[in-house]
C-alpha positions, 0 to 999 in steps of 0.5 A: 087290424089297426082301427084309425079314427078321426081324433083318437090319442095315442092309446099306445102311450097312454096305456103304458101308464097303466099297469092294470090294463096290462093284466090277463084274466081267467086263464090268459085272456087280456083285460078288456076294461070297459067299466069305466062309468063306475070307476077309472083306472089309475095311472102311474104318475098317480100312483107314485105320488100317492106312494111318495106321500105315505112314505115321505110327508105322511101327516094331519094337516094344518096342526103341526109345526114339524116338517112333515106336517108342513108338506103334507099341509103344502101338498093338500093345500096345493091340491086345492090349487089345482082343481080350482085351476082345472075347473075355472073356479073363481077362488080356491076357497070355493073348492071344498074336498068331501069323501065323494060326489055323493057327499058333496050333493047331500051336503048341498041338501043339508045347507039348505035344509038348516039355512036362513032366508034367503035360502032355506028349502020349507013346506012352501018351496019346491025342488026340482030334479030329473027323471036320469038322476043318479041316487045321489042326486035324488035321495037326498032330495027326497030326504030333504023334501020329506024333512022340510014338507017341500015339493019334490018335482022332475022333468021327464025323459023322451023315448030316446033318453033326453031330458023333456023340457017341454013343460019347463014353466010348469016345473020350475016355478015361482016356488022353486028353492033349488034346480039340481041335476047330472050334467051327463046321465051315467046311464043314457050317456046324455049331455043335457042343456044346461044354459036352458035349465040355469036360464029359467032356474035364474029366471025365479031365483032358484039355486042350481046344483050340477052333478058332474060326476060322468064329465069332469073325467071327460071333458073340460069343466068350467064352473063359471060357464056352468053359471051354477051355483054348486058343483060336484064331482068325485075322484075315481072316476078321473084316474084319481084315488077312491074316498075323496070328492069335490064340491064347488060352490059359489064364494057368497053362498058358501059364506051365508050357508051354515055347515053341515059336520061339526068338529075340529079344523072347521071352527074358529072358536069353542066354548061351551056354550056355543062355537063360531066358525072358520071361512070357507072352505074350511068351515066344511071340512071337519075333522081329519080330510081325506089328505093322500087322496086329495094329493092324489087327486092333484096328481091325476088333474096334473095327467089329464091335464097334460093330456088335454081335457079337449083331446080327451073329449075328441077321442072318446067322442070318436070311440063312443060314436064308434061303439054305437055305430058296432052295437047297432049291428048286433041283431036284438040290441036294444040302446037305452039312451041316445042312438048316435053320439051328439050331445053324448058321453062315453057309456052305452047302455044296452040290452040285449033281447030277452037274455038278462044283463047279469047273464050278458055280464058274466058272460063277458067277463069270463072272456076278460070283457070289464062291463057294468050290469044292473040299474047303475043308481039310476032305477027310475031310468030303468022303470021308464023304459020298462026294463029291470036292468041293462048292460053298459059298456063306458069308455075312457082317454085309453079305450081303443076301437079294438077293445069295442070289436073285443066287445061286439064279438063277446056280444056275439058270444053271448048270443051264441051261448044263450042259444 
């Protein structure tokens, strides 16, 4: 039976560009993909220009003077271009490729740790993050308050998996440095209030950071509405390649800041007694960058972009609402997160009475079912509400409502299977 809901895509089409969600598993079931928090799947036009650059324009970038140097400089260099154009960036210069969104977070922390006044983070200054943080945006705070003797501090969760902003004149304060927190939770799915929590960061002159990791695939991103001072996100989980990540970050800052890795193509010159430094964004990527990733990524900005970031978010907006609506009617589930769509991403942790969610996951999967189960880097989530680990279901541009009744009736199974 064909489910139709207000604002879905054409799912039809748009899996067609997919190879992988074609395939059949464990004796001819066809694949379910619901993992996709951790990470997306790729579609061809992705695939093609990452084939056409290691078999046509494969070489290191701004060294060269041979023509495939200068392509493989123009395809990188125009990828650039690209995602300063998706995010609104005010300069191209202000977009700075790393290896994921993990790096791009611990290279803000490290900035900061070795920066001058304005801006370095000591034993007098604090740190602030939340409760719903991914690891990557709360040990390298930790690091960095450990190293500098500064206070790490965080804003709580309620009971029904948003952000408790009640006491936030206590939290961020006259001695705040730096506000860093997710833009959408990767396992409550929270959208959180971001004006609130710049509002009063800008109010005491600290640094924000968003991790956008769960928002960039799935809604559109304008840094400069953000009015952040550093954003992140990372690749694979935006139908682009593994290994390549992005940090925004604003043109002043990015000046003043000293670099993180040293080596070559960041420098401007080298003695041996001291070196000086490229401008941004060069001036933080050293060494080799990550070239075919980079110009895979412009690739799947190119896609997502022609299909509309709004209409991204309208569908999957659509299917989460759906899934929640389905989940809710499993008798012992229990939602970790937000129990309807408003102010929602596109994963849907659960638990599922007493039955542990590796158990539930297995499961699943030996019925094609795609879940994620475990803490999901989020172990502080789990410790709040009393739970060693939950199942998430996380939804995308191609996910349809017949693959969350696929999901519900696994459910059913499980159930079933565990008595």
């Amino acid at each position: 039976m064909t489910i139709l809901l207000p604002g879905l895509l054409d799912t039809d089409a748009i899996r067609k560009d997919f190879p992988i969600l074609d395939r059949v598993v464990h004796d001819g079931k066809k694949l379910v993909y619901l993992d996709n928090a951790a990470t997306s799947q790729k579609p061809r036009q992705v695939l093609d220009v990452l084939n056409a650059h290691y078999e046509r324009h494969n070489a290191n970038v701004h060294r060269g003077v041979h023509v495939l140097a200068e392509e493989a400089t123009a395809l990188y260099e125009g990828a650039r271009d690209k995602i300063a154009a998706f995010i609104n960036a005010p300069s191209r210069d202000e977009v700075i490729f790393t290896k994921n969104a993990s790096e791009s977070l611990n290279l803000v922390a490290n900035m900061l740790a070795w920066a001058d006044e304005p801006y370095r983070v000591d034993h007098e200054t604090e740190i602030v993050i939340t409760e719903m943080e991914h690891h990557s945006n709360i040990v390298p705070w930790q690091l960095l308050a450990q190293r500098s003797g500064a206070k790490l501090k965080w804003f709580g969760l309620t009971d029904d998996g948003r952000l408790d902003l009640s006491n936030i004149d206590e939290i961020i304060t006259e001695k705040t440095k730096v506000v860093s927190f997710v833009l959408v939770s990767n396992i409550l799915g929270t959208v959180n209030p971001v004006e609130a929590i710049v509002r009063r960061a800008q109010e005491v002159g600290a640094l924000v950071v968003v991790d956008a990791s769960q928002a960039a695939p799935h809604m559109p991103l304008d840094v400069q509405a953000l009015q952040a001072d550093f954003v992140a996100f990372t690749g694979h989980k935006m139908c682009g390649p593994d290994g390549i990540g992005v940090l925004w970050g604003r043109q002043e800052l990015l000046e003043d800041l000293p670099p993180f890795l040293g080596g070559g193509e960041m420098i401007e010159t080298v003695s041996m007694h001291s070196s000086t430094y490229a401008p941004a964004p060069h001036k933080f990527e050293a060494g080799t960058p990550p070239i075919a990733q980079a110009v895979g990524l412009g690739a799947a900005v190119d896609y997502l972009t022609s299909i509309g970031m709004e209409n991204i978010a309208r569908h999957e907006h659509a299917i989460t609402e759906y899934a929640i609506r389905r989940l809710q009617e499993v008798p012992d589930l229990r939602i970790i997160g937000p129990t309807t769509a408003e102010d929602r991403g596109a994963a849907v942790s659960f638990t599922l009475g007493d039955i542990h969610p590796h158990d539930v996951g297995q499961v699943l999967d030996e019925q094609g079912i795609a879940v994620r189960v475990g803490h999901h880097c989020a172990r502080p989530v789990c410790l709040r509400y009393g739970i060693p680990a939950t199942t998430r279901a996380s939804f995308y541009l191609y996910s349809t409502p017949g693959e969350v009744d696929a999901l519900i009736e696994g459910l059913e199974h499980v159930r079933n299977f565990f008595g």
